[in-house]
C-alpha positions in Angstrom: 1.8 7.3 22.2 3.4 7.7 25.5 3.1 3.9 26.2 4.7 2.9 23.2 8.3 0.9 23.6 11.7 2.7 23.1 12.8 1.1 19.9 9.8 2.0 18.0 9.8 5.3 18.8 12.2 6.7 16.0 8.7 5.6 13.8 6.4 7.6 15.2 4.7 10.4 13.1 1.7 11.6 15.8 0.8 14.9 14.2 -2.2 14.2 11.3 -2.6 17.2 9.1 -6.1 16.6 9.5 -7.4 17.6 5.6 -6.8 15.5 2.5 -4.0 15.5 0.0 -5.6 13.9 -2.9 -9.8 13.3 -2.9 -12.0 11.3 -4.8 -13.3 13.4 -6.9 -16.9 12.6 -6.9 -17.8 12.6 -10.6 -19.7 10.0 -12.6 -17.5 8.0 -15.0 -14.5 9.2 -13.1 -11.9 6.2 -12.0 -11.4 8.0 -8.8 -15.2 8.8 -8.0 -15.7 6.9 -4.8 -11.7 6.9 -3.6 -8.1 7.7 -3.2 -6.0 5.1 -2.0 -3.0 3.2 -1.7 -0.4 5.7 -1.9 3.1 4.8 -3.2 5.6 7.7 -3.5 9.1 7.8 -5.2 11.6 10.8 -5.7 12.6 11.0 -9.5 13.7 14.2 -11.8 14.1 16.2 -8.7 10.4 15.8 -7.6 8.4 13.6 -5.7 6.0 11.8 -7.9 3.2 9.6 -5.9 1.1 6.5 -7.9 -2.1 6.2 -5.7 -5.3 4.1 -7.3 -9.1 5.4 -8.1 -11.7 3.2 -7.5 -14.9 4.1 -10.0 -17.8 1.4 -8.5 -16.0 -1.3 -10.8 -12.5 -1.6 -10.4 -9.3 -0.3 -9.4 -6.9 2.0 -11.6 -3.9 3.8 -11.3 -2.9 7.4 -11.5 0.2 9.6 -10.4 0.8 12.7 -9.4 4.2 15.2 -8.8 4.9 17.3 -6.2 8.0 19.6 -4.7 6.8 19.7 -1.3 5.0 16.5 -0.3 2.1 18.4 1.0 0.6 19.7 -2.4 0.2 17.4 -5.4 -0.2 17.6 -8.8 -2.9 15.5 -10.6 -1.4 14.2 -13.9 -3.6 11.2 -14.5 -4.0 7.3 -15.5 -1.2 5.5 -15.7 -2.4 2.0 -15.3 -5.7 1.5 -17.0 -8.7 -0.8 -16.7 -10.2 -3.2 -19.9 -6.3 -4.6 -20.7 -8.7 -7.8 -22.6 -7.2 -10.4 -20.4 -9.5 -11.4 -17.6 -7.3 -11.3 -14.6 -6.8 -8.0 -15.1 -9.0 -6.1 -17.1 -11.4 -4.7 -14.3 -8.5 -2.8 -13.2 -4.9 -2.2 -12.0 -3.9 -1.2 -8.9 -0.7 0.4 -8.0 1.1 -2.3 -4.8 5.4 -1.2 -5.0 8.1 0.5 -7.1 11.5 -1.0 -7.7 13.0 2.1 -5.6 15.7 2.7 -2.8 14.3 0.9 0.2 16.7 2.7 2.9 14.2 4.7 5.4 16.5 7.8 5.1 17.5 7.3 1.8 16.9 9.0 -1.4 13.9 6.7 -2.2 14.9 7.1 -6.0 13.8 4.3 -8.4 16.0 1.6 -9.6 16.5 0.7 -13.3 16.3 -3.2 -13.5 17.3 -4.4 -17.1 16.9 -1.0 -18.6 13.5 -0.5 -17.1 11.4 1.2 -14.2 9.1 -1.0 -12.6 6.1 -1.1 -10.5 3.8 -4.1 -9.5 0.2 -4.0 -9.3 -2.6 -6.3 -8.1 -6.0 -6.7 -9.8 -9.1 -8.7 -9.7 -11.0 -10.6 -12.0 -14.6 -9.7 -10.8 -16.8 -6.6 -10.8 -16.9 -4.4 -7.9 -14.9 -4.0 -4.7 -12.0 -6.4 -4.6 -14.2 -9.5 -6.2 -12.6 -12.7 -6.6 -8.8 -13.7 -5.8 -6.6 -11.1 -7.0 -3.0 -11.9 -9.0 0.1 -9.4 -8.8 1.4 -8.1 -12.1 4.4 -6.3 -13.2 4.5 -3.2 -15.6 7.7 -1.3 -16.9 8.5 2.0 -18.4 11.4 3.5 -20.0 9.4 6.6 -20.2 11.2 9.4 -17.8 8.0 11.0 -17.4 7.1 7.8 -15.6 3.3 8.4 -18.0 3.5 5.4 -20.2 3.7 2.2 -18.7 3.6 -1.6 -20.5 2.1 -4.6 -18.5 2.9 -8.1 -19.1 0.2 -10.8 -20.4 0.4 -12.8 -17.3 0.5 -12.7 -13.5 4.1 -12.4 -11.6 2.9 -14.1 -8.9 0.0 -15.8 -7.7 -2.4 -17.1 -4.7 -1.0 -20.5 -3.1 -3.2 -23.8 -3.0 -6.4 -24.7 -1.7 -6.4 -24.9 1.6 -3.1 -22.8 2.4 -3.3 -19.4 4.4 -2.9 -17.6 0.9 -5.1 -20.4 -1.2 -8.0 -17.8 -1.5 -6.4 -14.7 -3.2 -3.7 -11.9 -2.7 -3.2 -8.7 -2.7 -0.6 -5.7 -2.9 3.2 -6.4 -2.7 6.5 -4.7 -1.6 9.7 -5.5 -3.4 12.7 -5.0 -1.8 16.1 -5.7 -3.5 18.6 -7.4 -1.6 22.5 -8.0 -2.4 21.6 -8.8 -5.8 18.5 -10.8 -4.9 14.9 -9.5 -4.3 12.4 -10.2 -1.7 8.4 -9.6 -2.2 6.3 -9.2 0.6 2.8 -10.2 -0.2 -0.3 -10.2 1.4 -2.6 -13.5 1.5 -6.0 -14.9 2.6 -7.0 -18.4 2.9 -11.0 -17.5 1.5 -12.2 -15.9 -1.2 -16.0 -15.6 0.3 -17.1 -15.2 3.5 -14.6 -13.9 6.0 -10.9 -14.3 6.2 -7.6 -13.5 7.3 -5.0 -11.4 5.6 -1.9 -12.0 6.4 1.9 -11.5 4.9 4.6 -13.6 3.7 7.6 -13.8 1.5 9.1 -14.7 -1.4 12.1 -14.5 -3.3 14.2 -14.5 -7.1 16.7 -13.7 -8.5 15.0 -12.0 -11.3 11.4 -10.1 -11.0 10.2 -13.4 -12.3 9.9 -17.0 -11.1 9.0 -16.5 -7.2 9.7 -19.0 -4.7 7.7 -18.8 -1.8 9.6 -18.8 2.0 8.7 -22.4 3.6 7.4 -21.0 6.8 5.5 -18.5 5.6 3.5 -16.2 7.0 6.3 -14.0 8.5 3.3 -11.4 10.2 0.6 -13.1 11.2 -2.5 -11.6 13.1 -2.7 -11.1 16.4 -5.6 -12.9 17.8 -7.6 -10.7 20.6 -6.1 -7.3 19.5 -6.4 -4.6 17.4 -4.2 -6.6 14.3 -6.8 -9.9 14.8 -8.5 -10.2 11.3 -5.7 -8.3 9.2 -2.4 -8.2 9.4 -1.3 -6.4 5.5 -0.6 -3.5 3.8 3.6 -4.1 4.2 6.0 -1.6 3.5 9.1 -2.8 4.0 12.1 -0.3 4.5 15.8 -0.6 6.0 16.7 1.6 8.8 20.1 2.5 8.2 20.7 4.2 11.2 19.7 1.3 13.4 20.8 -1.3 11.1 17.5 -3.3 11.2 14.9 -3.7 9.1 11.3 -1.4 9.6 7.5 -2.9 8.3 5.1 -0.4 8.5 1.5 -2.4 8.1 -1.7 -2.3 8.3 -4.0 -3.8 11.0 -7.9 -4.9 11.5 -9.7 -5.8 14.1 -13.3 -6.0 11.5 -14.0 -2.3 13.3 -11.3 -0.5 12.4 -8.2 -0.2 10.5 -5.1 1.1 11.8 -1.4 1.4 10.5 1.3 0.2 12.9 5.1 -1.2 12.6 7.7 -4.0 13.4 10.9 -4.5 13.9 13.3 -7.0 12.1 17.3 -8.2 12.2 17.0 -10.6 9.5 13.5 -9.9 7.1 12.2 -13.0 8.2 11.0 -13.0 12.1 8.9 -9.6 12.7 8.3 -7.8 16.1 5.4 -5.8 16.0 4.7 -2.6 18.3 2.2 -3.9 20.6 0.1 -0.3 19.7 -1.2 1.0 16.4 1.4 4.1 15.3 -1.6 5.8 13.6 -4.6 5.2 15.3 -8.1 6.0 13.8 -9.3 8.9 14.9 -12.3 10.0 16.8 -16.3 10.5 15.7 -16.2 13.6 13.1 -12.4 12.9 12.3 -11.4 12.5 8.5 -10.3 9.0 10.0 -12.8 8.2 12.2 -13.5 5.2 10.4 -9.9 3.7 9.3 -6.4 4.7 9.2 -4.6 2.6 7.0 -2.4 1.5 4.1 0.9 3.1 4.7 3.5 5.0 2.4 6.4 6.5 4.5 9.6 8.9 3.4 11.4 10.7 5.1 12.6 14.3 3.7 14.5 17.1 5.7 14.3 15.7 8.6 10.7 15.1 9.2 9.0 11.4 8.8 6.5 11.6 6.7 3.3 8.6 7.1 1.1 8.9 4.6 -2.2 6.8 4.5 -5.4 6.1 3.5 -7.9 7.9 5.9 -12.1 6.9 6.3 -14.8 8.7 7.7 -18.8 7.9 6.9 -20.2 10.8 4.3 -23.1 13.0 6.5 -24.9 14.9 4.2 -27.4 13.7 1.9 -24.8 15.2 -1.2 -22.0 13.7 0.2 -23.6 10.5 0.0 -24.7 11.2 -3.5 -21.2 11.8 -4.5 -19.8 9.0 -2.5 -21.5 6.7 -1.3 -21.6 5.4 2.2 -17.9 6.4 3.2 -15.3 8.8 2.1 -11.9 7.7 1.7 -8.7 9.8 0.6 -5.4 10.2 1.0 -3.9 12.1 4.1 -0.4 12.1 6.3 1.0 12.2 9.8 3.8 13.5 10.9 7.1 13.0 13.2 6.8 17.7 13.5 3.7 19.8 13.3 2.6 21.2 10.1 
C-alpha cells in the first residue's frame, strides 16, 4: 500500500484479522447455510448492532446481530424474512443501508425519520443466486430492539428503461441525508442475462419516496483495463469531517476477483477513485483468496474499522458438503493490528 496517493491514505485499514466474524453456518434449511454477507453496522442503545444477510440456496434474508466490541457478535436472528406473498420480493430480503449518521468519525447512530427507523433492502423475484432484476424496498421499525420490522407493498425504487446502463436490474443502495434532502446511491446493470456491468448512480427526494434519478448518471463508472473493469458497486457513502470531503468506499471486479477500494468527492457527484484496491484479495490458502468485497466501515476509538465480505474455495470433501463450491463470511481490516 506503499504506492498508494497521499489523500487516500487516511482510508487505509491494511491489517485483516485473518478469521471470520460471522460464518455461514452450514446447516440444511438454515437462511445462512451457504453465506454471510453484506454487512451493515449502526451504533444504537449503547451497542453496535450489525444487519448482514444469509443466503440458504434460494434467496437472500436478513438477520442482525449486537456487539460491545466490534470483534465478537451476537447472533440474534431474522429480521427481514423471505415468502412476504408479493413476487418482487418474496424469495428474499436483503439488507443494502440504514437511515444512520453518515459522518466517517461520527457516532454512526440511526436517524428517526417520521417517527420511524429505517433500512432499505434489495430483493429478487427469481429462485436462486440473484435471479432476475432486483427492486429496492424500504422497511421501518419503531421497535427499539430494532427485531420487528414492517416492509411496504411496493418497491422504493426501481431499474431504469430498456436500454439504459441500469435497464437490466439493481441492486443494494446507500442513503445518505443531506440538509434536509436525501441522496441514494444505487447500483445498476444494463442486462439481466448474460454478462454485464455494474455500476452506480444517484438519486434524490425529499422524502424516502418518489426518487428522481441524477441526469448524468452513472457518477462511478468502471474502469476499463483495471482491476474495477466489469464492477464498479457495493457504495458506501460517508462524509469525512475532518477533511471536509466526501469518502465512497466500493467494491470492484475485474470477473477474477473482487476487491474493495475508495474515492474521493467535494461535491457527491464527480468521484476520484484510488487508482489501487484498499483491500486487496488475498493470496492462495487466504480466507480471501477468492474476493474481498462489499464494504461496511466505522470508525471507533481511534481505529478504522473495514469490514467486508471475504471468499475462499471450500477444500475438503465436508466443507464442500456444507458449502458448496466457495465459502464466504464476514471478516475486517484494520487501520492498527489486532
Amino acid at each position: 500500500m506503499s504506492t498508494i496517493p497521499e489523500k487516500y491514505k487516511d482510508y487505509l485499514t491494511p491489517y485483516k484479522y485473518g478469521k471470520p466474524i460471522l460464518s455461514p453456518s452450514g446447516k440444511e434449511g438454515a437462511f445462512d447455510r451457504y453465506g454471510a454477507d453484506n454487512m451493515r453496522i449502526c451504533r444504537h442503545n449503547g451497542k453496535f448492532y450489525c444487519f448482514y444477510i444469509g443466503f440458504d440456496g434460494k434467496g437472500y434474508r436478513t438477520a442482525m446481530a449486537v456487539s460491545e466490541d466490534l470483534l465478537h457478535w451476537k447472533k440474534k436472528g431474522i429480521v427481514l424474512d423471505a415468502g412476504s406473498g408479493h413476487p418482487w420480493d418474496t424469495n428474499g430480503r436483503a439488507i443494502s443501508s440504514l437511515l444512520c449518521d453518515t459522518d466517517l468519525y461520527g457516532n454512526r447512530e440511526l436517524i428517526k425519520y417520521d417517527g420511524k427507523y429505517w433500512m432499505f433492502y434489495h430483493a429478487y423475484p427469481g429462485v436462486g443466486y440473484e435471479v432476475g432484476a432486483a427492486a429496492n424496498g424500504l422497511a421501518w421499525t419503531t421497535d427499539e430492539e430494532l427485531l420487528e420490522w414492517h416492509c411496504e407493498e411496493s418497491p422504493v425504487f426501481e431499474k431504469g428503461a430498456p436500454g439504459q446502463w441500469d435497464g437490466g436490474g439493481l441492486y443494494s443502495t446507500w442513503i445518505v441525508p443531506n440538509n434536509g434532502r436525501f441522496m441514494l446511491y444505487y447500483n445498476g446493470k444494463e442486462a439481466t442475462t448474460g454478462s454485464w456491468h455494474e455500476q452506480v448512480g444517484v438519486a434524490f427526494s425529499d422524502s424516502l419516496h418518489d426518487w428522481k434519478r441524477y441526469e448524468n448518471n452513472p457518477v462511478l463508472k468502471v474502469t476499463p483495463n483495471h482491476w474495477d473493469s466489469v464492477f464498479s458497486c457495493g457504495q458506501h457513502v460517508l462524509f469525512d469531517s475532518r477533511k471536509k470531503r466526501w469518502v465512497m468506499f466500493y467494491c470492484g471486479f475485474d470477473a477474477k476477483h473482487a476487491q474493495d477500494g475508495v474515492a474521493v468527492s467535494d461535491d457527491m457527484i464527480n468521484w476520484e477513485k484510488c487508482p489501487e484496491p484498499i483491500i486487496p484479495n488475498g493470496k492462495p490458502g487466504d480466507l480471501d483468496s477468492i474476493h474481498a468485497h462489499k464494504p461496511c466501515v466505522i470508525y471507533n476509538d481511534g481505529i478504522l474499522w473495514h469490514f467486508y465480505c471475504a471468499v475462499r474455495p471450500t477444500v475438503t470433501e465436508e466443507e464442500k458438503r456444507l458449502f458448496g463450491h466457495e465459502y464466504r463470511c464476514l471478516t475486517a481490516a484494520r487501520s492498527k493490528p489486532f
